[in-house]
Every structure is written in C-alpha cells, then in structure tokens.
C-alpha positions as CSV (number, residue, x, y, z in Angstrom):
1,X,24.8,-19.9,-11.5
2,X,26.1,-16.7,-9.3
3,X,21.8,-15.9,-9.1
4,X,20.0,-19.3,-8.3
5,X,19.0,-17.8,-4.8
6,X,17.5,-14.9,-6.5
7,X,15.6,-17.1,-9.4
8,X,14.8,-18.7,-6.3
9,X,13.0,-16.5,-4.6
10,X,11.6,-14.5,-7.9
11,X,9.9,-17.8,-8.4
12,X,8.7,-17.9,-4.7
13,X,7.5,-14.7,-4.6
14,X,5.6,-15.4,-8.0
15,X,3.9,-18.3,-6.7
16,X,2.7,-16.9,-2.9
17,X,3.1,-13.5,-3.3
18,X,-1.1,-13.0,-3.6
19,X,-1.3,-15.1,-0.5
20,X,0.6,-12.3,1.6
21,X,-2.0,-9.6,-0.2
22,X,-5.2,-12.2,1.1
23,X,-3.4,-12.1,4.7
24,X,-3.2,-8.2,5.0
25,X,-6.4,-7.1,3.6
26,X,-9.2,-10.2,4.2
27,X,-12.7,-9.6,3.2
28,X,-14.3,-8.4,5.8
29,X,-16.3,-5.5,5.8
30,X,-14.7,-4.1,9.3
31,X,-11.2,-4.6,8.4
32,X,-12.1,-2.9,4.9
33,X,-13.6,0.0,7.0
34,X,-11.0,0.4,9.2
35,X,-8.6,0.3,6.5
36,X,-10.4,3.1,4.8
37,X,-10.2,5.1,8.5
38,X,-6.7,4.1,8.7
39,X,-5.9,5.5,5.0
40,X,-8.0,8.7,6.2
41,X,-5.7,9.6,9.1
42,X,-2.2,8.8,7.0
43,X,-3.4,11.5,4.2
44,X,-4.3,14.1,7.0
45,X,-1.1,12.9,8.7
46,X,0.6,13.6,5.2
47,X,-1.8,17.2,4.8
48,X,-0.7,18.8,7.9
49,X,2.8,18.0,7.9
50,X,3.7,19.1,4.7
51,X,1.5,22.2,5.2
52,X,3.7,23.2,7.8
53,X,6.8,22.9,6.2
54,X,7.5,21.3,9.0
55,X,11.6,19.8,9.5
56,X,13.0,17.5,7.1
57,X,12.5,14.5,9.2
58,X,8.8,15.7,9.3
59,X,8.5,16.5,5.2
60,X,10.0,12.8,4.9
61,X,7.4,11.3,7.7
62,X,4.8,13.1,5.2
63,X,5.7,11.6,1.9
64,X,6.2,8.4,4.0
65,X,2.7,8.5,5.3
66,X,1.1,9.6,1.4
67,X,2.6,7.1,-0.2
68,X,1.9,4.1,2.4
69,X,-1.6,5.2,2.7
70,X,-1.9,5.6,-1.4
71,X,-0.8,1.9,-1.2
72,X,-3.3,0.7,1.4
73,X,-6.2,2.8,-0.4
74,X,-5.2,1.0,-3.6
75,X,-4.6,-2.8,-2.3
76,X,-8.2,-2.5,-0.1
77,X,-11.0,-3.8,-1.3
78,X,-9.1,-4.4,-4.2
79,X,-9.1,-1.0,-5.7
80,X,-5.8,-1.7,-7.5
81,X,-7.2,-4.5,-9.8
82,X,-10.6,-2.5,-10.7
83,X,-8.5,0.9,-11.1
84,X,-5.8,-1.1,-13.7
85,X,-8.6,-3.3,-15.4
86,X,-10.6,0.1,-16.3
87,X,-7.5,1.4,-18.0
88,X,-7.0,-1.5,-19.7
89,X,-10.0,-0.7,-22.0
C-alpha cells in the first residue's frame, strides 16, 4: 500500500495524540495562569498590530499571534471540551 506510513502514523497520532495536549497544558494552577497571561499579551500583540495597519509581515505576525493565542485560550484549562460539549446540547 503506496500510504501504510500515513495509516501509520494516523493511527499513532490517534492513540497519543491527548498525551502531547496533557504535556503542554498540565494541571496546575500556575501554568493555567500563566497561560491565561500568555493568551493576554498574544491578543494585545494581535490588537495593536493590526490597529496600525502596520506592514504585511506585521498584519501576518497579527493573525499569527490571534489565532495561536485563540488556540491556547481554547486547549487551557480545557476550554475546548466544555465550549464543544455545551453545543452539543
């Protein structure tokens, strides 16, 4: 089969993937905190730049920084699962 390697590694990514999400945002309270902080300063990052119409390598930094902090803000604390599990219903 031309695709084993990527059935492979589907499969792989199936079974550990939620290890790698246990890894980058652990339970603790201080980490969740600075996390949040973190998320805080990639939105105003995101804010000021595309206020300023800034150059295009800046505009791109900006949508860079919104979208990476939307995905920390969401994966923290497990937002994600609570946000998706209200619309479920």
């Amino acid at each position: 089969m031309n695709n084993e390697w990527a059935k492979r590694s589907r499969e792989y990514l199936l079974k550990n993937g939620g290890k790698a999400v246990e890894i980058l945002f652990p339970h603790s309270q201080l980490v969740e905190w600075m996390y949040d902080m973190l998320v805080l300063l990639l939105f105003l990052l995101a804010a000021v730049l595309g206020y300023k119409h800034a150059a295009f390598w800046q505009m791109s930094l900006s949508v860079a920084a919104f979208f990476i902090a939307l995905f920390i803000a969401l994966m923290n604390r497990d937002r994600f699962y609570r946000v998706r599990g209200k619309h479920k219903h």
